[in-house]
PyMOL CGO cylinders between C-alpha atoms (Angstrom):
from pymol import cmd
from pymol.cgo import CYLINDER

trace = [
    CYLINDER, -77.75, -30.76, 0.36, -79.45, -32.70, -2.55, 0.3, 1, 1, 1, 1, 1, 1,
    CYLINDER, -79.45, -32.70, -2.55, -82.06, -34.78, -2.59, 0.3, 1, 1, 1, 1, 1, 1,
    CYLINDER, -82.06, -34.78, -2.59, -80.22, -38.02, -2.05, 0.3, 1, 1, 1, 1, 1, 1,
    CYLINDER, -80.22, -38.02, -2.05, -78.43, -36.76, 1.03, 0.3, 1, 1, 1, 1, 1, 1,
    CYLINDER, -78.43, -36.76, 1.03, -81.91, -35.57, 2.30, 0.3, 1, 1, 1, 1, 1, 1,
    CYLINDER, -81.91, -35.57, 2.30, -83.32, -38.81, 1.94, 0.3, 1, 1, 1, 1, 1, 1,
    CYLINDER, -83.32, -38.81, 1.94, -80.48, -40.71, 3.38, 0.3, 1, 1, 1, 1, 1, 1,
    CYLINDER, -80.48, -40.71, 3.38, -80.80, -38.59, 6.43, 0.3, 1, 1, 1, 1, 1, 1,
    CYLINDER, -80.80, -38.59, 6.43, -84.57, -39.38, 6.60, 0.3, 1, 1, 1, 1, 1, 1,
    CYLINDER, -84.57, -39.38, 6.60, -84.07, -43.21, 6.25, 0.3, 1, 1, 1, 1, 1, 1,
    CYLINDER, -84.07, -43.21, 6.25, -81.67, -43.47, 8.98, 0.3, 1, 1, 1, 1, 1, 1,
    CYLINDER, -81.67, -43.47, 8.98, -83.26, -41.28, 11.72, 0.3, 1, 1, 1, 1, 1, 1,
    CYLINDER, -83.26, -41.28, 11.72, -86.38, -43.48, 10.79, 0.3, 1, 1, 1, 1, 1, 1,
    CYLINDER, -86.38, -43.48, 10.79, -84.02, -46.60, 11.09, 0.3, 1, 1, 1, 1, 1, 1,
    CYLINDER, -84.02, -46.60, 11.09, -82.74, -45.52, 14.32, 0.3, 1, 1, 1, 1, 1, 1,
    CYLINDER, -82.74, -45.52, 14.32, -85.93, -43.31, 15.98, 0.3, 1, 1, 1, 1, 1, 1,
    CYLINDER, -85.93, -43.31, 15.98, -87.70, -46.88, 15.05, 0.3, 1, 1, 1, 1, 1, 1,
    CYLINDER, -87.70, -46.88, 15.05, -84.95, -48.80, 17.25, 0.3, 1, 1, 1, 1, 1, 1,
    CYLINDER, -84.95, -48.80, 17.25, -84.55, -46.76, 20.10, 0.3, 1, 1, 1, 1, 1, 1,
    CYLINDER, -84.55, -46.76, 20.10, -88.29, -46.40, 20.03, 0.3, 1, 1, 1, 1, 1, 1,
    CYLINDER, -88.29, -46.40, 20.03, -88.90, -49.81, 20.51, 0.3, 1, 1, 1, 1, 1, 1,
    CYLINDER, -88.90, -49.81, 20.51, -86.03, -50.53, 22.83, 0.3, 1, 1, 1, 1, 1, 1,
    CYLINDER, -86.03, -50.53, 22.83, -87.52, -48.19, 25.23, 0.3, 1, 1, 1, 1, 1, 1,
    CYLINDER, -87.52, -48.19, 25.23, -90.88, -49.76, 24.90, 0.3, 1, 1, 1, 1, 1, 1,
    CYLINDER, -90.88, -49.76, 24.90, -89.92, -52.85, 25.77, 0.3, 1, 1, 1, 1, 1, 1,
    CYLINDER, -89.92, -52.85, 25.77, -87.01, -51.92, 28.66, 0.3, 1, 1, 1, 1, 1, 1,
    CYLINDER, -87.01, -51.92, 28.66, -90.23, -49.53, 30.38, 0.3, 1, 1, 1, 1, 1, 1,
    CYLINDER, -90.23, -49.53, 30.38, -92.51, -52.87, 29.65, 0.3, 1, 1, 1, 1, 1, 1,
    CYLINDER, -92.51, -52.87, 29.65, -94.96, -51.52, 27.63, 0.3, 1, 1, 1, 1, 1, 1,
    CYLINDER, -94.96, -51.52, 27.63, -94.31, -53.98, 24.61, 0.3, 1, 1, 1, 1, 1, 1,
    CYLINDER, -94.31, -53.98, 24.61, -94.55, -57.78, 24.67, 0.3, 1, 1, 1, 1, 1, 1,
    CYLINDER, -94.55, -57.78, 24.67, -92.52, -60.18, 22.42, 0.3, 1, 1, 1, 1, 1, 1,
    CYLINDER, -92.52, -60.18, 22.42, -95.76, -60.99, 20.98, 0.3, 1, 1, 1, 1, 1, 1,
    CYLINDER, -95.76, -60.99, 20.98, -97.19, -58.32, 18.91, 0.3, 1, 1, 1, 1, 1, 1,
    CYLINDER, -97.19, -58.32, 18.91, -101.19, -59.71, 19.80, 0.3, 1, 1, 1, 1, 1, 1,
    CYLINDER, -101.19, -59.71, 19.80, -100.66, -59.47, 23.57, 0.3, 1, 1, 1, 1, 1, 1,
    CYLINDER, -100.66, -59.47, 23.57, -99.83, -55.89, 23.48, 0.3, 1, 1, 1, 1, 1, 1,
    CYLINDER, -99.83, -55.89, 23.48, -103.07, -54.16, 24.83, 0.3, 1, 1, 1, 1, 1, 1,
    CYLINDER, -103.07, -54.16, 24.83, -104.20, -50.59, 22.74, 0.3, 1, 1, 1, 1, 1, 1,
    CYLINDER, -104.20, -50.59, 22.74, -102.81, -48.15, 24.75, 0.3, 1, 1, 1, 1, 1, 1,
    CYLINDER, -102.81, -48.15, 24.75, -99.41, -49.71, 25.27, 0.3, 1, 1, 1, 1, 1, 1,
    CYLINDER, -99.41, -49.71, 25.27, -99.98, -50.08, 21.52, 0.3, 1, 1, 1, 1, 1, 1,
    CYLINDER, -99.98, -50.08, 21.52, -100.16, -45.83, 20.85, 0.3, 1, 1, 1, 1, 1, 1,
    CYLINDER, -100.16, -45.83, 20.85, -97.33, -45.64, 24.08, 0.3, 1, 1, 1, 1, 1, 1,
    CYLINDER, -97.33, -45.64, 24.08, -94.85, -47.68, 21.45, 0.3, 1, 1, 1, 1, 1, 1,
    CYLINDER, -94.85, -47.68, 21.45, -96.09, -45.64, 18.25, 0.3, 1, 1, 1, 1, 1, 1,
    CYLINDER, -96.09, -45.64, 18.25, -95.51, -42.55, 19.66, 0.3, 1, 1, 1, 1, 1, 1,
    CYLINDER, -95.51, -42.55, 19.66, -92.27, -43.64, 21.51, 0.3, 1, 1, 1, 1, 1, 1,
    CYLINDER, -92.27, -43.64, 21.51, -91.29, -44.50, 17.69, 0.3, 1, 1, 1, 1, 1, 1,
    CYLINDER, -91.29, -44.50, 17.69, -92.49, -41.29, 16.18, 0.3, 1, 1, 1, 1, 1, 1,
    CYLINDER, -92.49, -41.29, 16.18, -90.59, -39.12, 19.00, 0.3, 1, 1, 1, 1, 1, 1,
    CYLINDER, -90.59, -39.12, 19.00, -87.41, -40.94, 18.77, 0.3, 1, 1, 1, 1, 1, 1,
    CYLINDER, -87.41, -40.94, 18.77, -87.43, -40.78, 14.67, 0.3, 1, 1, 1, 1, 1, 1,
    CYLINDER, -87.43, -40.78, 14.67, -88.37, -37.36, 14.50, 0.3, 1, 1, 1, 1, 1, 1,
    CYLINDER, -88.37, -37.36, 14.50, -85.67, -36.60, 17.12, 0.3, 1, 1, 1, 1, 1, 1,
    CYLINDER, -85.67, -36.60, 17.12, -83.00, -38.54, 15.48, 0.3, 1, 1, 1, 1, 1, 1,
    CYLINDER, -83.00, -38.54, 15.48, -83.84, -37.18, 11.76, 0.3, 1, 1, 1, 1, 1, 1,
    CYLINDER, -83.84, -37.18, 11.76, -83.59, -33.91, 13.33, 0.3, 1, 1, 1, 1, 1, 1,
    CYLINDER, -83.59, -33.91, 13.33, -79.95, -34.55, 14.57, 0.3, 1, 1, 1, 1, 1, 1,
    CYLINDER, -79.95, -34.55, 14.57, -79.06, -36.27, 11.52, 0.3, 1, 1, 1, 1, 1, 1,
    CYLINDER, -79.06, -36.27, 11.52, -79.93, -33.79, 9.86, 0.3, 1, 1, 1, 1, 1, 1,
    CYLINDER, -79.93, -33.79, 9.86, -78.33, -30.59, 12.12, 0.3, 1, 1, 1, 1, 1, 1,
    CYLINDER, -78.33, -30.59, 12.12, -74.71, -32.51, 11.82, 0.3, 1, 1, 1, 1, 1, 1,
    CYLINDER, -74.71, -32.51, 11.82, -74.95, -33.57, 7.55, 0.3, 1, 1, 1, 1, 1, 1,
    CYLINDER, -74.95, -33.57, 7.55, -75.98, -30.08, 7.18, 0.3, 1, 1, 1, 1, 1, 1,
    CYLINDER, -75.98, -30.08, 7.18, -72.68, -28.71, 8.61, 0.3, 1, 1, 1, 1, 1, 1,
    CYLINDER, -72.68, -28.71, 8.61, -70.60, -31.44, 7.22, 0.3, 1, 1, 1, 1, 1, 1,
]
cmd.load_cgo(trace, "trace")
């Protein structure tokens, strides 16, 4: 793999952990349509929803480019 590959894969987990991330957050109800009536911890829920999902997806990104 070379760089570029590398950070493809990295931009499009991100792309798609960020997504599902937030699609979960808001089908569980813990993220409003407006971003100021979100209260703190619902706040870290989403972010880590978001981090979890893109570190998940990179991850199998990743695993299938790398025997491609």
């Amino acid at each position: 793999m070379d760089a570029f590959e590398i950070l493809m894969v990295i931009a499009l987990g991100s792309l798609a952990g960020t997504g599902i991330g937030i699609l979960i957050g808001l089908i569980v109800n813990t993220q409003k349509k407006e971003g100021s009536g979100i209260i703190r911890n619902d706040k870290n829920i989403t972010i880590g929803l978001i981090i979890l999902c893109s570190f998940i997806c990179i991850v199998v990104i990743g695993y299938f480019s790398l025997f491609d």
